[in-house]
mmJSON file of the N, C-alpha and C atoms, coordinates in Angstrom:
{"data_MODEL":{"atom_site":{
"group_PDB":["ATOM","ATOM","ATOM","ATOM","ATOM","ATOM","ATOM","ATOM","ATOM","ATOM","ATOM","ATOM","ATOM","ATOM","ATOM","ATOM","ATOM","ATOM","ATOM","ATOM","ATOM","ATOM","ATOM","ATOM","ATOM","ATOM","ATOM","ATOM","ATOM","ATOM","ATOM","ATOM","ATOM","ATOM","ATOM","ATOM","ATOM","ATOM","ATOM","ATOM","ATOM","ATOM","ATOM","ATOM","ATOM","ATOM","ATOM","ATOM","ATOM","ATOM","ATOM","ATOM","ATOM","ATOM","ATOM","ATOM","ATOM","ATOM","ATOM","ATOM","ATOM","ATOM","ATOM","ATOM","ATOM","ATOM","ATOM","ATOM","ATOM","ATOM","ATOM","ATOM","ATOM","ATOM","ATOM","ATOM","ATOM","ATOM","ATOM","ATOM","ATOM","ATOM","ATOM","ATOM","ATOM","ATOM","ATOM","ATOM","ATOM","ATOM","ATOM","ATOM","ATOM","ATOM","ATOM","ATOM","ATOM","ATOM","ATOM","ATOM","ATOM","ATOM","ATOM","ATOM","ATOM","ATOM","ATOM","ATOM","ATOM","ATOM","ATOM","ATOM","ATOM","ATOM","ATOM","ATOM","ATOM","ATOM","ATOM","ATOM","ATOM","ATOM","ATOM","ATOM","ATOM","ATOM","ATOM","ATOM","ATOM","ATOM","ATOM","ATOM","ATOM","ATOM","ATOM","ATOM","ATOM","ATOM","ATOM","ATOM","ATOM","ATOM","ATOM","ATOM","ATOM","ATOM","ATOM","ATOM","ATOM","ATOM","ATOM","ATOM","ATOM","ATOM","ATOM","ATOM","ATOM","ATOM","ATOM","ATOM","ATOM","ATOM","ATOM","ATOM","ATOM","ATOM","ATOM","ATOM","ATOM","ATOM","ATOM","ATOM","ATOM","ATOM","ATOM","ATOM","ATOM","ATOM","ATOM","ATOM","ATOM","ATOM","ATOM","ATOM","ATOM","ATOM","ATOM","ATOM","ATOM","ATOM","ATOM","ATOM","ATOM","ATOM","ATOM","ATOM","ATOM","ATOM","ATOM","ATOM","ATOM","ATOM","ATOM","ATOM","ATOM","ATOM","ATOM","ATOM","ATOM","ATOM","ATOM","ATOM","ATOM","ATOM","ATOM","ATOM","ATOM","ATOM","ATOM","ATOM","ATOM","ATOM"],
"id":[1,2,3,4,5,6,7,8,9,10,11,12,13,14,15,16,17,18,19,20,21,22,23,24,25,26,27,28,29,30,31,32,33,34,35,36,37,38,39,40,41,42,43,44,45,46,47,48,49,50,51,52,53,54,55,56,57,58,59,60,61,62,63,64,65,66,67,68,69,70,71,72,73,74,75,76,77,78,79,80,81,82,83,84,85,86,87,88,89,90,91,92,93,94,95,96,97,98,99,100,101,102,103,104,105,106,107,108,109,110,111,112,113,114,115,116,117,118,119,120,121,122,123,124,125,126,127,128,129,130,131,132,133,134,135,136,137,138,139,140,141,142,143,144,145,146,147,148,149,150,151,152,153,154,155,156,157,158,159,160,161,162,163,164,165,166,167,168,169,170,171,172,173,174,175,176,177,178,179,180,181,182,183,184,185,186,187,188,189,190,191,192,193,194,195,196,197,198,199,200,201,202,203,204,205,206,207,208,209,210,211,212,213,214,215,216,217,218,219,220,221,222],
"type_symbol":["N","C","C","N","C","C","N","C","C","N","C","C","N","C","C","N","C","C","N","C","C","N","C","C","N","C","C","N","C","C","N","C","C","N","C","C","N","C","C","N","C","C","N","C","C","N","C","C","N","C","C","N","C","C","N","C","C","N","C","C","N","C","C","N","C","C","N","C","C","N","C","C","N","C","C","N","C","C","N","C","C","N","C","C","N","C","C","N","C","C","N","C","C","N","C","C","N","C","C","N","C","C","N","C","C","N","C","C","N","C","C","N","C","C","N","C","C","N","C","C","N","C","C","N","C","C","N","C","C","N","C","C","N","C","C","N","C","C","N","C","C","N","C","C","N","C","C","N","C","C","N","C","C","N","C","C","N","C","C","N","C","C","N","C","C","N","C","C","N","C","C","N","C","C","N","C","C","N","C","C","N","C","C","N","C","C","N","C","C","N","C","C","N","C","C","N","C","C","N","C","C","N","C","C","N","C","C","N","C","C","N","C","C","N","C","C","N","C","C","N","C","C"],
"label_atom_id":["N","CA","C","N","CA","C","N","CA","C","N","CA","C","N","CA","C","N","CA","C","N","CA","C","N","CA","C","N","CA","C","N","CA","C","N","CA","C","N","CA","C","N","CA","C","N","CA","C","N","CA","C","N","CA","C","N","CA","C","N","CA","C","N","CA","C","N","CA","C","N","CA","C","N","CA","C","N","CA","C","N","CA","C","N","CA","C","N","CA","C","N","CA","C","N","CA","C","N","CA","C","N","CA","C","N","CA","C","N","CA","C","N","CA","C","N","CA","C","N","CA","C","N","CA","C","N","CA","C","N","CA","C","N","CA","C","N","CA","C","N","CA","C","N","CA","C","N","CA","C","N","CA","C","N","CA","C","N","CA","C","N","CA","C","N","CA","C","N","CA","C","N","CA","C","N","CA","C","N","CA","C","N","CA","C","N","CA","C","N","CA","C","N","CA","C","N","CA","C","N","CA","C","N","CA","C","N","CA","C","N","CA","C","N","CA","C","N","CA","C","N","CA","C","N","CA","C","N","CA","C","N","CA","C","N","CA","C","N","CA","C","N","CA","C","N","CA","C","N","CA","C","N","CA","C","N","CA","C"],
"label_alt_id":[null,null,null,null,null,null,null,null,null,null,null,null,null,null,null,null,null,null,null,null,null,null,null,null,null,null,null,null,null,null,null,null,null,null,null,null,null,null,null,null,null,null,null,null,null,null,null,null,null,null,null,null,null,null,null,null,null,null,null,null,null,null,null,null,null,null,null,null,null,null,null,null,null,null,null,null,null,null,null,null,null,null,null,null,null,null,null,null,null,null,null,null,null,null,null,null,null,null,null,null,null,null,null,null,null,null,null,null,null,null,null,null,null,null,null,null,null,null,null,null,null,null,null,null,null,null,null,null,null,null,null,null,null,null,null,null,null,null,null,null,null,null,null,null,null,null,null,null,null,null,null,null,null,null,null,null,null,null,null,null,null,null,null,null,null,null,null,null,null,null,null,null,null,null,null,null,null,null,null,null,null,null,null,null,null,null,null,null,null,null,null,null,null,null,null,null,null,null,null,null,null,null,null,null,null,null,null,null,null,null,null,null,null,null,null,null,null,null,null,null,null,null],
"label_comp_id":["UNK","UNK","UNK","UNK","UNK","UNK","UNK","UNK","UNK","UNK","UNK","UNK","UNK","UNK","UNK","UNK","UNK","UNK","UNK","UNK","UNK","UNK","UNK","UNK","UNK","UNK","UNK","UNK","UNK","UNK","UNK","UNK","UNK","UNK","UNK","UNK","UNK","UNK","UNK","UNK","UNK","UNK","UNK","UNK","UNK","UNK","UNK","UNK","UNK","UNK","UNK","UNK","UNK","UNK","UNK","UNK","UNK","UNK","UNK","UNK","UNK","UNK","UNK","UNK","UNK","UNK","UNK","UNK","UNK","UNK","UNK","UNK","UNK","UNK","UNK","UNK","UNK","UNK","UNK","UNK","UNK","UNK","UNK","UNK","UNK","UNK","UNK","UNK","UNK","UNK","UNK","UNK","UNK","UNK","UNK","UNK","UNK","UNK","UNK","UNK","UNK","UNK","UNK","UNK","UNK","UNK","UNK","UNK","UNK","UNK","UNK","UNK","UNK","UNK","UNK","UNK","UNK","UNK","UNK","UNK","UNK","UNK","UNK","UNK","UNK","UNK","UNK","UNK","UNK","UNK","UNK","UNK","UNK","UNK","UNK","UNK","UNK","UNK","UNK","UNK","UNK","UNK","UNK","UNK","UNK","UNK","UNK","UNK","UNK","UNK","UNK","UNK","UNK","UNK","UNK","UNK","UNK","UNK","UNK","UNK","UNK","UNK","UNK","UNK","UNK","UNK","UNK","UNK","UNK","UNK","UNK","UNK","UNK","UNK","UNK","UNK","UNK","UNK","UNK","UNK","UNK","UNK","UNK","UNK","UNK","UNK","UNK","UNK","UNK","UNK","UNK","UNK","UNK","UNK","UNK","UNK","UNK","UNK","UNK","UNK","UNK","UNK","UNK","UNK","UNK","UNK","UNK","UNK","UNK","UNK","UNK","UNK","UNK","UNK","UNK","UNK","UNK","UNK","UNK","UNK","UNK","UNK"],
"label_asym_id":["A","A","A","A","A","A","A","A","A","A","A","A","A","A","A","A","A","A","A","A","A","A","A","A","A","A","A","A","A","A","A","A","A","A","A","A","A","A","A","A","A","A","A","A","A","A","A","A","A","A","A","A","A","A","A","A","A","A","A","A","A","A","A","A","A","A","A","A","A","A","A","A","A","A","A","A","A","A","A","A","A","A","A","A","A","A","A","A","A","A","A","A","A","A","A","A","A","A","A","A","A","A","A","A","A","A","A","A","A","A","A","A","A","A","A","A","A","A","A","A","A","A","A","A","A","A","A","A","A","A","A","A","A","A","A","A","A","A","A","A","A","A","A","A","A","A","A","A","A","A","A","A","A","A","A","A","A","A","A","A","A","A","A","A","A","A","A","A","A","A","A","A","A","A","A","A","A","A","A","A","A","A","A","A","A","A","A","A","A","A","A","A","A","A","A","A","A","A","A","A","A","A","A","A","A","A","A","A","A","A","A","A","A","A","A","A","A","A","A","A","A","A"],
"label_entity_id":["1","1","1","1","1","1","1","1","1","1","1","1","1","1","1","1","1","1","1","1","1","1","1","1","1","1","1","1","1","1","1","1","1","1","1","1","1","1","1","1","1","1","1","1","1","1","1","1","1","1","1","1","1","1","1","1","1","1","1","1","1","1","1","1","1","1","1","1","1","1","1","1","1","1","1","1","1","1","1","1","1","1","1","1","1","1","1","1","1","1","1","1","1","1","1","1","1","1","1","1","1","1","1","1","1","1","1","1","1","1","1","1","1","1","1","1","1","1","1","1","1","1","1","1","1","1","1","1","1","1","1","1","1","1","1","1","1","1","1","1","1","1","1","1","1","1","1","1","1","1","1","1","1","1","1","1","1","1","1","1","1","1","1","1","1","1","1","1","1","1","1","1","1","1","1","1","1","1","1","1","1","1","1","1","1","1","1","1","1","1","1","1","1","1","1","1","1","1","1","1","1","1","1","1","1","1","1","1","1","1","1","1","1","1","1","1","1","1","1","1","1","1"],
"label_seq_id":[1,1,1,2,2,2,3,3,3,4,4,4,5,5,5,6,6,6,7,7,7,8,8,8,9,9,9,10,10,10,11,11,11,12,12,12,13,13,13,14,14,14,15,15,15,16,16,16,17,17,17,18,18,18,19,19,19,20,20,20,21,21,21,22,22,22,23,23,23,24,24,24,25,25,25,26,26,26,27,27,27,28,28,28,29,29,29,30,30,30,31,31,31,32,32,32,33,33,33,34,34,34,35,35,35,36,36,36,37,37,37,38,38,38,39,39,39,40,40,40,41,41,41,42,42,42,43,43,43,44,44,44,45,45,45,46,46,46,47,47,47,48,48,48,49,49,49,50,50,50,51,51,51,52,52,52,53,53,53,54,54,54,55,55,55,56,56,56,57,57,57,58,58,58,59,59,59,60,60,60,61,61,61,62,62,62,63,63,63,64,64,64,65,65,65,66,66,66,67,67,67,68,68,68,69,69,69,70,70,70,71,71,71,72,72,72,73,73,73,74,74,74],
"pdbx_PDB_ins_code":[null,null,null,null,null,null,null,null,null,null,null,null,null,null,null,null,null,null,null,null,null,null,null,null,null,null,null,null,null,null,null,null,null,null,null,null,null,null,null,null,null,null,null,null,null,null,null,null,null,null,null,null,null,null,null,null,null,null,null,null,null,null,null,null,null,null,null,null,null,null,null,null,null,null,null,null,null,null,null,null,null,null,null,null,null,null,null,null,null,null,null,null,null,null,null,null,null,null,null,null,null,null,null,null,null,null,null,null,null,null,null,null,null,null,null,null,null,null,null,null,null,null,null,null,null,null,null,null,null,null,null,null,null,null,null,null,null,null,null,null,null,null,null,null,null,null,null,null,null,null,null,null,null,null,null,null,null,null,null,null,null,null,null,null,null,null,null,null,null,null,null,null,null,null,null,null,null,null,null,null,null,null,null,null,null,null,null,null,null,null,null,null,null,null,null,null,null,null,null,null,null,null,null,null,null,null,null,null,null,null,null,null,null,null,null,null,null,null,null,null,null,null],
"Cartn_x":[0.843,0.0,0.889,0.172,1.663,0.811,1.29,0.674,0.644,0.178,-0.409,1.187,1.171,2.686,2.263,1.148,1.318,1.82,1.135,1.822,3.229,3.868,5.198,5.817,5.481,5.868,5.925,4.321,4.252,5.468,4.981,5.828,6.137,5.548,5.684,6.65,7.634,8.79,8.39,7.9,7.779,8.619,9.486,10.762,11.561,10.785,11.272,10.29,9.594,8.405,8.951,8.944,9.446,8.12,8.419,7.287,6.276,5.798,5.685,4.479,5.119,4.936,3.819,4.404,3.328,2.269,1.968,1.079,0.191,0.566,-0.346,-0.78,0.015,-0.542,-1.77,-1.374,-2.449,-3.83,-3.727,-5.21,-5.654,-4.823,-5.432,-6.173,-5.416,-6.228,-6.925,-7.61,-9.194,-9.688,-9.429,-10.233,-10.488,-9.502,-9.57,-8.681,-9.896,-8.818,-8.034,-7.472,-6.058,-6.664,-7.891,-8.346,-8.244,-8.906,-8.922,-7.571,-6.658,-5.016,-4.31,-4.395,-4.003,-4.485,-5.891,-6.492,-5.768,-5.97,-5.425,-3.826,-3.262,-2.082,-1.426,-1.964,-1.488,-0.285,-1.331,-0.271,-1.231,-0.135,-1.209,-1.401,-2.757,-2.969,-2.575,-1.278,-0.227,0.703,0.633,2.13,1.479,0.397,-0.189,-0.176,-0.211,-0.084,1.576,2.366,3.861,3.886,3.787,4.015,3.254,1.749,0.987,1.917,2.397,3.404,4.203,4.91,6.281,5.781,5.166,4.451,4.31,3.425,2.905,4.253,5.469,6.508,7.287,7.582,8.5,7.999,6.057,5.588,5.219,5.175,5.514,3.79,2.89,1.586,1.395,-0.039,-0.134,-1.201,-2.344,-3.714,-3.863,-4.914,-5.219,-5.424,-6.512,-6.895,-5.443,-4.665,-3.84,-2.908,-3.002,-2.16,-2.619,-4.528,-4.877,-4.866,-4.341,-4.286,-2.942,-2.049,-0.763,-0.342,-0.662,-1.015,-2.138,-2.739,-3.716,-3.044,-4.138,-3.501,-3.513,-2.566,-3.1,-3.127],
"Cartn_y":[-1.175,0.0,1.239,1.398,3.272,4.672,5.734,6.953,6.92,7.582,7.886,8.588,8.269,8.623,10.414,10.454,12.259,13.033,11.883,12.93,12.597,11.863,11.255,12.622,12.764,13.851,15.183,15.412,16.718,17.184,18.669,19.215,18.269,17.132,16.336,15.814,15.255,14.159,13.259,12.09,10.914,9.907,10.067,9.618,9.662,10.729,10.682,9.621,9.265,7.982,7.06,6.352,4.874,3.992,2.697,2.313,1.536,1.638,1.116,2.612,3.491,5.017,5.669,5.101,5.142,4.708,3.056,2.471,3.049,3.58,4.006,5.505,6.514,7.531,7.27,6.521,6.076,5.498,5.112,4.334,5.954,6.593,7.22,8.44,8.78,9.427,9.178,7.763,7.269,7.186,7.658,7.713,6.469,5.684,4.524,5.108,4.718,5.176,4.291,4.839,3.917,2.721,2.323,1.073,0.11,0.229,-0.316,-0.343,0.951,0.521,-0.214,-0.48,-1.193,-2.874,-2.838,-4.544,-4.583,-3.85,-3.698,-4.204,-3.682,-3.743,-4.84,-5.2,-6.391,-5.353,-4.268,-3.572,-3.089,-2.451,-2.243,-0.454,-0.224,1.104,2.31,1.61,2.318,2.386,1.708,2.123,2.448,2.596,3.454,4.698,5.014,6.53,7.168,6.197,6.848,6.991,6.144,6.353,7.589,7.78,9.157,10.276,10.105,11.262,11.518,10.45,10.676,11.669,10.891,11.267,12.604,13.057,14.508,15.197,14.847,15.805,15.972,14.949,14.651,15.372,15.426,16.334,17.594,17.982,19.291,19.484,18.412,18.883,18.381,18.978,18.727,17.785,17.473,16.625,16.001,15.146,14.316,15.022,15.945,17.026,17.974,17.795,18.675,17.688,16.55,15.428,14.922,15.215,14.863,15.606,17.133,18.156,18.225,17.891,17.615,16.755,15.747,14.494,14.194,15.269,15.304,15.423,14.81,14.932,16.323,17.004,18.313,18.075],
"Cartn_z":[0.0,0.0,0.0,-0.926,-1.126,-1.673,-1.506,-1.806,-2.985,-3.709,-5.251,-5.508,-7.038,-7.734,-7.824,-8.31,-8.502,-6.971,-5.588,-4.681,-4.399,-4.665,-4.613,-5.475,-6.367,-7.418,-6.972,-6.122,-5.561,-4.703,-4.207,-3.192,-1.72,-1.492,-0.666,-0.573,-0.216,0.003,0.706,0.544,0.869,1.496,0.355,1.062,2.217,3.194,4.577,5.249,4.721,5.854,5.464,5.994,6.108,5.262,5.083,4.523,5.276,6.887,7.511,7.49,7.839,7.934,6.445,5.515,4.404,4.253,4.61,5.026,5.812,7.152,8.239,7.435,7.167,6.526,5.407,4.27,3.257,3.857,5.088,5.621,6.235,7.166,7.68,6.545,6.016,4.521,4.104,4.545,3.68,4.865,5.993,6.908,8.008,7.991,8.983,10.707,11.151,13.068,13.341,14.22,14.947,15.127,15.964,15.693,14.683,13.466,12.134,11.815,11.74,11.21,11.946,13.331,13.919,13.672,13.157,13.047,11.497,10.738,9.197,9.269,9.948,9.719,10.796,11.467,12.932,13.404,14.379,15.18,16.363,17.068,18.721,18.337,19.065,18.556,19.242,20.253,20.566,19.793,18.842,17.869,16.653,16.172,15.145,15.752,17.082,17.343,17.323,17.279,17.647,16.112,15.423,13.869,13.262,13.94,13.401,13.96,15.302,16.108,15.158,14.481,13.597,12.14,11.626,10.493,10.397,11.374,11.558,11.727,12.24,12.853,11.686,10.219,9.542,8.738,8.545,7.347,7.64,9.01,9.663,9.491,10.477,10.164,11.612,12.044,13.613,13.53,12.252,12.294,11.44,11.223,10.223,8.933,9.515,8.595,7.558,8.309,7.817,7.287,7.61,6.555,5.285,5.375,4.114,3.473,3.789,2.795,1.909,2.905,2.316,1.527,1.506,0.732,-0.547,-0.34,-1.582,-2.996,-3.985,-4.701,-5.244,-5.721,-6.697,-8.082],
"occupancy":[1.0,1.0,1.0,1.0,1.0,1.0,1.0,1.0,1.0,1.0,1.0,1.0,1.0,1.0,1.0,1.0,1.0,1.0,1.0,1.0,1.0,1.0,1.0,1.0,1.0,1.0,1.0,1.0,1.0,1.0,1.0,1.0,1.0,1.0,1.0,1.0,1.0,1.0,1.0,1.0,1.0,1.0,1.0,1.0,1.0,1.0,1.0,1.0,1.0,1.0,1.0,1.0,1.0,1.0,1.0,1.0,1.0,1.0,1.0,1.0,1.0,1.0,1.0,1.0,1.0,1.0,1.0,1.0,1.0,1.0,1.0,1.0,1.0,1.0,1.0,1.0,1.0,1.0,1.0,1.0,1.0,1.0,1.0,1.0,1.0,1.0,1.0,1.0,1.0,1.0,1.0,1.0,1.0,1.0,1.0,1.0,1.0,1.0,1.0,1.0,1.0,1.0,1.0,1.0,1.0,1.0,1.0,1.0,1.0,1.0,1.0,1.0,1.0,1.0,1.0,1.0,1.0,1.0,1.0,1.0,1.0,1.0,1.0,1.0,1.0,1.0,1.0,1.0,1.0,1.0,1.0,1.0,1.0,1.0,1.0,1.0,1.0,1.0,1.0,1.0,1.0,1.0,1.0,1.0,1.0,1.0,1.0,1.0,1.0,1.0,1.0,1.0,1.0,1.0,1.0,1.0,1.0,1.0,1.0,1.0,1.0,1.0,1.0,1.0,1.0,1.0,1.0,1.0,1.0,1.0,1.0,1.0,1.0,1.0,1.0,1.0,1.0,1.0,1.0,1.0,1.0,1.0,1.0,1.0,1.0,1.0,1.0,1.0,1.0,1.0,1.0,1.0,1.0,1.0,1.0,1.0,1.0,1.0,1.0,1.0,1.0,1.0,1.0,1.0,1.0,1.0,1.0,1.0,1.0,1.0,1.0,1.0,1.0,1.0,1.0,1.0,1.0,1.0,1.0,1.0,1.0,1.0],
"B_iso_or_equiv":[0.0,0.0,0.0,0.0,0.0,0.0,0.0,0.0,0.0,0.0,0.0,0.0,0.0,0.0,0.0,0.0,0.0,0.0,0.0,0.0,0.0,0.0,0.0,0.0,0.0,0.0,0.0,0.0,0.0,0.0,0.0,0.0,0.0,0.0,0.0,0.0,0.0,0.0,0.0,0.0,0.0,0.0,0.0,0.0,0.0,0.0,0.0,0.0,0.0,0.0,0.0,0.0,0.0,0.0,0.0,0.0,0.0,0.0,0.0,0.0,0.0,0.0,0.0,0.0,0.0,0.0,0.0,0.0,0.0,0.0,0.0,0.0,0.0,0.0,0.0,0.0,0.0,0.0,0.0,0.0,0.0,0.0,0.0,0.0,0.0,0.0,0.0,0.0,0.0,0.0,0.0,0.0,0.0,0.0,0.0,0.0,0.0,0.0,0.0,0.0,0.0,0.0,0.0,0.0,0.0,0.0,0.0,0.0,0.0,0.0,0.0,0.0,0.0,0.0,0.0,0.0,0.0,0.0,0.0,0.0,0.0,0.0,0.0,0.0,0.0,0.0,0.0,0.0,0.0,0.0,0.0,0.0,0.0,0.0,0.0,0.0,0.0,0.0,0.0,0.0,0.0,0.0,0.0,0.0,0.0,0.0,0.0,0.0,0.0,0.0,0.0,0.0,0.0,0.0,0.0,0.0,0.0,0.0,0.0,0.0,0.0,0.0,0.0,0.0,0.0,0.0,0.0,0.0,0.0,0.0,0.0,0.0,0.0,0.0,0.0,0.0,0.0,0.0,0.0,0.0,0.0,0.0,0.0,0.0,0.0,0.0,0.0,0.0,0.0,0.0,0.0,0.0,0.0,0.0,0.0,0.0,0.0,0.0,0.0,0.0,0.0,0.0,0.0,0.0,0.0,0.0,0.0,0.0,0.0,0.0,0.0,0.0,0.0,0.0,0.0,0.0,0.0,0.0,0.0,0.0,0.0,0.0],
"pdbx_formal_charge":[null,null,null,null,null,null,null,null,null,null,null,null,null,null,null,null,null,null,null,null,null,null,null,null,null,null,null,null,null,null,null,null,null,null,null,null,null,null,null,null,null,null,null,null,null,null,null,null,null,null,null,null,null,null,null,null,null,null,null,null,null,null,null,null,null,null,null,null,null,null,null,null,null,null,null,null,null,null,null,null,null,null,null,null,null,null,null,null,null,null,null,null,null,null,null,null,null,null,null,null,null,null,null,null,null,null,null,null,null,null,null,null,null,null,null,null,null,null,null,null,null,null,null,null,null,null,null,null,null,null,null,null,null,null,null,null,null,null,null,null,null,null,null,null,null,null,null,null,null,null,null,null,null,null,null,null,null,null,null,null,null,null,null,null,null,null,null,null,null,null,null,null,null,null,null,null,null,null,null,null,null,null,null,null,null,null,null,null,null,null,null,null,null,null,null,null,null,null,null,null,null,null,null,null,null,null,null,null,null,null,null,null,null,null,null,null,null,null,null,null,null,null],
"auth_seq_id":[1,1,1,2,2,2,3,3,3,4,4,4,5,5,5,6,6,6,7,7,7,8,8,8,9,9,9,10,10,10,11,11,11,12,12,12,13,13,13,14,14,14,15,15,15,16,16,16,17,17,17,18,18,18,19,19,19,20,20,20,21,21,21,22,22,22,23,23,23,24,24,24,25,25,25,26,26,26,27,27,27,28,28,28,29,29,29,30,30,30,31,31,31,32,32,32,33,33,33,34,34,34,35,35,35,36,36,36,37,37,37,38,38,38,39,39,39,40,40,40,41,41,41,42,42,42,43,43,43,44,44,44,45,45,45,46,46,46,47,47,47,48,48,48,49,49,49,50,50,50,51,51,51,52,52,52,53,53,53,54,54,54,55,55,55,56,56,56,57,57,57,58,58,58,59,59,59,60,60,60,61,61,61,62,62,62,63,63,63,64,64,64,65,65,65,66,66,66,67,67,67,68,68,68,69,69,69,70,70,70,71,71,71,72,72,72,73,73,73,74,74,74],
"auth_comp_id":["UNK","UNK","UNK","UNK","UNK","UNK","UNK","UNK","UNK","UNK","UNK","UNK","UNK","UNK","UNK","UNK","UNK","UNK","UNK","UNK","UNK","UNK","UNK","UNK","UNK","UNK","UNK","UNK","UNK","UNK","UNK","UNK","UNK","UNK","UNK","UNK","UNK","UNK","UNK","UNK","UNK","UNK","UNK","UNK","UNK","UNK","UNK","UNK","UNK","UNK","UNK","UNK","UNK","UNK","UNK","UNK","UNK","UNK","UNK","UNK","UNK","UNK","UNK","UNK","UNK","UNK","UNK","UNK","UNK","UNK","UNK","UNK","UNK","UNK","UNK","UNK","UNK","UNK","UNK","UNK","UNK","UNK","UNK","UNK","UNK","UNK","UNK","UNK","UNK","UNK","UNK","UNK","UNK","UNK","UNK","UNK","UNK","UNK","UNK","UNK","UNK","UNK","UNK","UNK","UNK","UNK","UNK","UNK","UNK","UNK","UNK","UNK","UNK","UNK","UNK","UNK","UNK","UNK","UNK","UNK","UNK","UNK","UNK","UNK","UNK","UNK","UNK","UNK","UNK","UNK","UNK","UNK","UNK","UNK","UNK","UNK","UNK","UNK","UNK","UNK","UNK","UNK","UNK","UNK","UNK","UNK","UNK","UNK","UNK","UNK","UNK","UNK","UNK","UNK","UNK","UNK","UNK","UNK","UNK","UNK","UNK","UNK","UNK","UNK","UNK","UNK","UNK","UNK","UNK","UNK","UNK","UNK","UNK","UNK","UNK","UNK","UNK","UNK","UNK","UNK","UNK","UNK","UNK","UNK","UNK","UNK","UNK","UNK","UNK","UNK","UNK","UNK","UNK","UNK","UNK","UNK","UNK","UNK","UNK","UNK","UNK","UNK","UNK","UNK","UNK","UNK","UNK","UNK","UNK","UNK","UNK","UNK","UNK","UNK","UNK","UNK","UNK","UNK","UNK","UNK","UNK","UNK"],
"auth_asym_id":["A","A","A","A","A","A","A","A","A","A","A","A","A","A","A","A","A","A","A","A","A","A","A","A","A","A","A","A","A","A","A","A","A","A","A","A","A","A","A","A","A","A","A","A","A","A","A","A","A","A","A","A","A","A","A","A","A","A","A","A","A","A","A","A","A","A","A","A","A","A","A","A","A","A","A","A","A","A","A","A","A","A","A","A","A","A","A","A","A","A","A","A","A","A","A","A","A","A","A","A","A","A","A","A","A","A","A","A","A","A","A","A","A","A","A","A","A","A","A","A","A","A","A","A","A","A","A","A","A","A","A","A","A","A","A","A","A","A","A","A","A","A","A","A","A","A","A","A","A","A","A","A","A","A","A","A","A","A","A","A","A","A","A","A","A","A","A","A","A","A","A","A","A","A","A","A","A","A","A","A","A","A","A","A","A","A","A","A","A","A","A","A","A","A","A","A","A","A","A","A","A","A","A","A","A","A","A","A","A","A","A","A","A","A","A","A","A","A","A","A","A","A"],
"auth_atom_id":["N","CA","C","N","CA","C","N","CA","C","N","CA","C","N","CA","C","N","CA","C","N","CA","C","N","CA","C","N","CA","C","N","CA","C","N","CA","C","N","CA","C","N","CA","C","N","CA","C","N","CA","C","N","CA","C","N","CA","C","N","CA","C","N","CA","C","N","CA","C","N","CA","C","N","CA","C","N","CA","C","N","CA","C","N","CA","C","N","CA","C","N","CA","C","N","CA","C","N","CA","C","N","CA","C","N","CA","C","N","CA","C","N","CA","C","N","CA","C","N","CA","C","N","CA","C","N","CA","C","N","CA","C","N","CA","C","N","CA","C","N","CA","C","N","CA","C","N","CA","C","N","CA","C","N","CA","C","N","CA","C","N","CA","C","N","CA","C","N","CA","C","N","CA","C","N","CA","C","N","CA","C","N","CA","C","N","CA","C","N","CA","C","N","CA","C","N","CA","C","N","CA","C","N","CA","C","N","CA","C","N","CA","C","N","CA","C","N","CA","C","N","CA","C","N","CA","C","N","CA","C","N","CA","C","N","CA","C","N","CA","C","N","CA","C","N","CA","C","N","CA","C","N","CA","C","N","CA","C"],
"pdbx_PDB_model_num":[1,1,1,1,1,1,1,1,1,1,1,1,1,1,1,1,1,1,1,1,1,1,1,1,1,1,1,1,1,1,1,1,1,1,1,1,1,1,1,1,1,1,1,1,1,1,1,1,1,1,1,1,1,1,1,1,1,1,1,1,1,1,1,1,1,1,1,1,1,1,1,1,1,1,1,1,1,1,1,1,1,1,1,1,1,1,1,1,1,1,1,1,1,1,1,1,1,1,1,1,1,1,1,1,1,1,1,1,1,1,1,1,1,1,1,1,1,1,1,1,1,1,1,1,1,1,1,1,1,1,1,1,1,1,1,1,1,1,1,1,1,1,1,1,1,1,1,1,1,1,1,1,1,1,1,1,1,1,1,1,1,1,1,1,1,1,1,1,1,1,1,1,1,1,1,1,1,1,1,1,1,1,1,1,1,1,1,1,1,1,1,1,1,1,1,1,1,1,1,1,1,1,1,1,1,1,1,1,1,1,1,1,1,1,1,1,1,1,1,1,1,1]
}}}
């Protein structure tokens, strides 16, 4: 599971998430909670939150909301 090539392309750098980190971003962008990414992915939904912590700090965004904006496609 990976982000769309146009945002790979965009002003985004991707390449700083890990691919563990991509995964959890791409679910949470369609709107699945730590719950679901955690059953989705066989992880505890304590470590879908350290990975959202990371995520948000690496793409310099504080919310979901503001990750699906960044990540959108343009």
């Amino acid at each position: 599971m990976k982000l769309s090539k146009e945002t790979e392309r965009g002003n985004v750098r991707l390449g700083v998430l890990s691919n563990r980190e991509q995964q959890i971003a791409t679910l949470a962008c369609r709107g699945y909670s730590n719950k679901l990414i955690a059953h989705s992915l066989n992880l505890t939904e304590g470590t879908v939150k350290v990975h959202l912590h990371a995520i948000f700090r690496k793409l310099d965004v504080g919310s979901r909301a503001a990750l699906i904006v960044k990540l959108s496609n343009r």
